[in-house]
N, C-alpha and C positions, 0 to 999 in steps of 0.2 A: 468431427463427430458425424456418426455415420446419420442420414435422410434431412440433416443441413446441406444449405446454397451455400457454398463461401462467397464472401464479401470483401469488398474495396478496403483499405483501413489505412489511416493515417499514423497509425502509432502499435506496435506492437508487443504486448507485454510477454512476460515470461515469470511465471512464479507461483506461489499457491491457491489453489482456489479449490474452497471447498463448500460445506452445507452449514450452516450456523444455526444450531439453535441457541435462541437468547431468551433471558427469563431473567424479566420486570420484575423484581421485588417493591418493598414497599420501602420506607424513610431509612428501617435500619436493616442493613446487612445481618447475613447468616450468623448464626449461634447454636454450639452445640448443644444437640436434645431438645431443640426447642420447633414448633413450627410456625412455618411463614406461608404468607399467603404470596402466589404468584396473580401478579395485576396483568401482565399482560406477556403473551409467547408467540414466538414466531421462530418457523423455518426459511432460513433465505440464503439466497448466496451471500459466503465470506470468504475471507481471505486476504492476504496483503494483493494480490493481482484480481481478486475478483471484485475488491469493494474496490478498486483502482478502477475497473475497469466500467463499473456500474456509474462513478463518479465522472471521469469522461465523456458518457454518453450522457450523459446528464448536461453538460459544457456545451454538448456539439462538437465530437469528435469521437470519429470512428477508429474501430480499434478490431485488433486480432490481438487472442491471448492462447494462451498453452501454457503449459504444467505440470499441475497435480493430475494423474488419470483422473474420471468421474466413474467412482462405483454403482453400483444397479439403483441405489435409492438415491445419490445422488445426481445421477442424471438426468430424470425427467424432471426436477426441481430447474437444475442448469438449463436446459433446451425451451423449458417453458417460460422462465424469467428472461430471457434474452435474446425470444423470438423475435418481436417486433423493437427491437434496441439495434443500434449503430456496431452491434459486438459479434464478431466471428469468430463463432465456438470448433470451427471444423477442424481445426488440429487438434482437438482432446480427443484423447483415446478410451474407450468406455472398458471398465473394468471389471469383466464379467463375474470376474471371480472374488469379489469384494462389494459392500455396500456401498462404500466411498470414503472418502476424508471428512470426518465430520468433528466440527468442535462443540462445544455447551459453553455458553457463559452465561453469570449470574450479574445479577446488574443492579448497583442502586445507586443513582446519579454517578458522581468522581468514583466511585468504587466499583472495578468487576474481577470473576475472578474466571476464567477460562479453564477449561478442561477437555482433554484430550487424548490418541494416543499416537502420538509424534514419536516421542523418545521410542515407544515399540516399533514404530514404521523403521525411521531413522537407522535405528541399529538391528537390523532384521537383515542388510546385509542386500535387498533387493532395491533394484529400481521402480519406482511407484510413481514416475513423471514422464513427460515428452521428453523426446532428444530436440531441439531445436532443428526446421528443416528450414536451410537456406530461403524457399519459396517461398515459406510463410513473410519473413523478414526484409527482403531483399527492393521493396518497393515502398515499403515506409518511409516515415521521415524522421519520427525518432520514434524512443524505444523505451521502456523500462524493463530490467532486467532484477530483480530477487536473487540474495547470493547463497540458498539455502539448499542449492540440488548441483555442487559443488560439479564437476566437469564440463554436465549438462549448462550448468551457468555461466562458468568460462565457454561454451562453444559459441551459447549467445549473442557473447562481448565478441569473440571474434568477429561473427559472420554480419556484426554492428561494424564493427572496425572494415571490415574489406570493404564495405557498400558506403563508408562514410555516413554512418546514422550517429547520432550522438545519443549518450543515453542515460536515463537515471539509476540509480542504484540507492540500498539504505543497506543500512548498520553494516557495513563493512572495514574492515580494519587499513590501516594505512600503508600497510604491507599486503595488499593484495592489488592483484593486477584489475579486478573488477574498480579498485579506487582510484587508480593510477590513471586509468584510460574514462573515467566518467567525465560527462559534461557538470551531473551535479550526484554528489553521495551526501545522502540526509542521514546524519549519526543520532539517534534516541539517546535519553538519556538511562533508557534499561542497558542500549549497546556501552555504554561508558562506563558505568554501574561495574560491570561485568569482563569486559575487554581491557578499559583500564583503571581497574581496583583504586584508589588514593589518587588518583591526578585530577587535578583540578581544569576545569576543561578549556583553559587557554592553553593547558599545557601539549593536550590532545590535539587542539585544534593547530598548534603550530608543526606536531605529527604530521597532520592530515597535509598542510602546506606546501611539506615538505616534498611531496610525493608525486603532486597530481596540480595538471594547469585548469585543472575545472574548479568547482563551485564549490564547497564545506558547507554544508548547514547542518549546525549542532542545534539542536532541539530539546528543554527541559521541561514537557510538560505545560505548566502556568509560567511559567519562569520567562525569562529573558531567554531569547534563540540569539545564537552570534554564528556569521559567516565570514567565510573569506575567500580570497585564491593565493597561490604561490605570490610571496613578494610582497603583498599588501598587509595593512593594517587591520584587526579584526573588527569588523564592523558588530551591530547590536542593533536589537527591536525587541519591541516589549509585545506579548501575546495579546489576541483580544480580551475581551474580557466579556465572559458569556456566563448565563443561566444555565449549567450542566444537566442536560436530560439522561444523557449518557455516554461515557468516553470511546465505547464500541465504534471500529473506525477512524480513529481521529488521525493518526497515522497513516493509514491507507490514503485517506486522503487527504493528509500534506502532501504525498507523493505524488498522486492525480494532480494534483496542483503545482508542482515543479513540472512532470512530466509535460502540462497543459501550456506554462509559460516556455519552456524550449520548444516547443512547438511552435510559438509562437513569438520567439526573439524579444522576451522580455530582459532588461535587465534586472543584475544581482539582486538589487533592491525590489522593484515591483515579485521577482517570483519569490521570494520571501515572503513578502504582504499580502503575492495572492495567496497563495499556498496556504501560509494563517490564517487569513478567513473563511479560505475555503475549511480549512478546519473547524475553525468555530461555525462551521453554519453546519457542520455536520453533528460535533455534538452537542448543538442546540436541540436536536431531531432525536425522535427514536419510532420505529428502527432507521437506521440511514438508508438502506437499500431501497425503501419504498418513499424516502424522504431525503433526495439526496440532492447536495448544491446545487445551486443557478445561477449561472452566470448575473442575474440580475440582485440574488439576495448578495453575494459576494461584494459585487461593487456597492452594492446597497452599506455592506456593513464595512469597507475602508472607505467611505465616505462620514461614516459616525451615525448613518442613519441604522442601523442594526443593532440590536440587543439590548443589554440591561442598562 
């Protein structure tokens, strides 16, 4: 982005990032005809690569992202949130011709509901993101990759692959080469809901097995997460167990959290465990952008010293 320094970065993402506004209701969610009081609202960076990337700098760990353009309202939001952050904004392209990608969610604790216009971007038929450019990428160490800007995201996985970067990925299906080639692909359980209708998720997960010598981690929300790799046994962990401020994020950064432990040669087991707490300490927070993990609340809370 144009009157940024580019910066050094150990990790490079690729994926959405947009403007988020979020809107604190009160004990009960929306009803028709009726009104509610907003407790508390903010504009901040979102997105599955921007709350990624807010949550790594948060770690200690520098990072270069690209993606979504930033339109005219959303870029002085972007340039001023991640001035003095570990985060190089300089491959976004500012989009003069648009406000920006921006979402609404409404929020009260385990319930929100997001609102947007994706599906109109989406099927509009244009490109609305970075190409991936080798330089950006090519001196990293790993990578996170989003599979939602389809050529543009395979060139990513390439130019991972040429340079030997390993990289994470989410909700991608078992028959994609972004799954095939990950070191680790985090499956939600809205991707399964959805991708695969009626199978129960060791059925999925033995899919995923099948496919790819990296990492599986299925994810159900409060639920029991199970992972595995090609050949092995499915392994199992039970989620934290947190006081839900709000679930805005939670995801994002499970991601920041697998992305965080290949960085750093964790095994299967510890980046599962981080990854979940790092979640859980996210939606213990709100908003998470201006409250986002520590390396110390983390080990705090897989220690048993954290939460409820």
């Amino acid at each position: 982005m144009e009157d940024n320094v580019k910066k050094s970065a150990e990790v490079y993402l690729f994926g959405q990032i947009l403007g988020t506004h979020s809107f604190m209701l009160g004990e009960e969610f929306l009803r028709p005809d009726e009104y509610f009081e907003i407790k508390e609202y903010f504009f901040l960076p979102g997105g599955e690569t921007g709350t990624a990337a807010t949550v790594l700098d948060s770690l200690g760990v520098s990072v270069r992202m690209a993606g979504t353009w930033i339109g005219t309202e959303v870029a002085p939001l972007i340039k001023s949130f991640y001035e003095n952050k570990k985060v190089d904004i300089t491959p976004l392209k500012l989009w003069e011709e648009d406000k920006g990608v921006m979402d609404y969610v409404i929020i009260t604790g385990k319930v929100r509901t997001p609102m947007g216009r994706f599906q109109t971007l989406f099927s509009s038929g244009k490109r609305w993101w970075n190409i991936p450019n080798e330089d950006d990428i090519k001196d990293c160490k790993v990578a996170a990759i989003d599979p939602y800007f389809g050529e543009e995201s395979l060139l990513a996985m390439e130019i991972c692959m040429r340079h030997g970067i390993p990289y994470v990925t989410i909700d991608t299906r078992h028959d994609s080469p972004l799954h095939k080639n990950a070191a680790i692909n985090i499956i939600s359980h809205e991707c399964t809901d959805i991708q695969y209708p009626g199978m129960a998720v060791e059925e999925v997960m033995a899919l995923m097995q099948k496919e790819t010598d990296g990492l599986t981690i299925i994810t159900q929300g409060e639920g029991e997460m199970i992972y595995a790799r090609k050949g092995e046994e499915i392994y199992r962990m039970k989620a934290f167990k947190v006081d839900v401020k709000s679930t805005l994020g939670a995801g994002d950064t499970f991601k920041a959290g697998c992305t965080y432990a290949l960085l750093h040669g964790f095994s299967d087991e510890d980046t599962v465990r981080f990854a979940s707490a790092a979640s859980a300490e996210a939606i213990s927070v709100f908003p998470l952008p201006l409250n986002p993990p520590t390396l110390e609340g983390i080990e705090k809370r897989i220690k048993g010293m954290a939460g409820p």
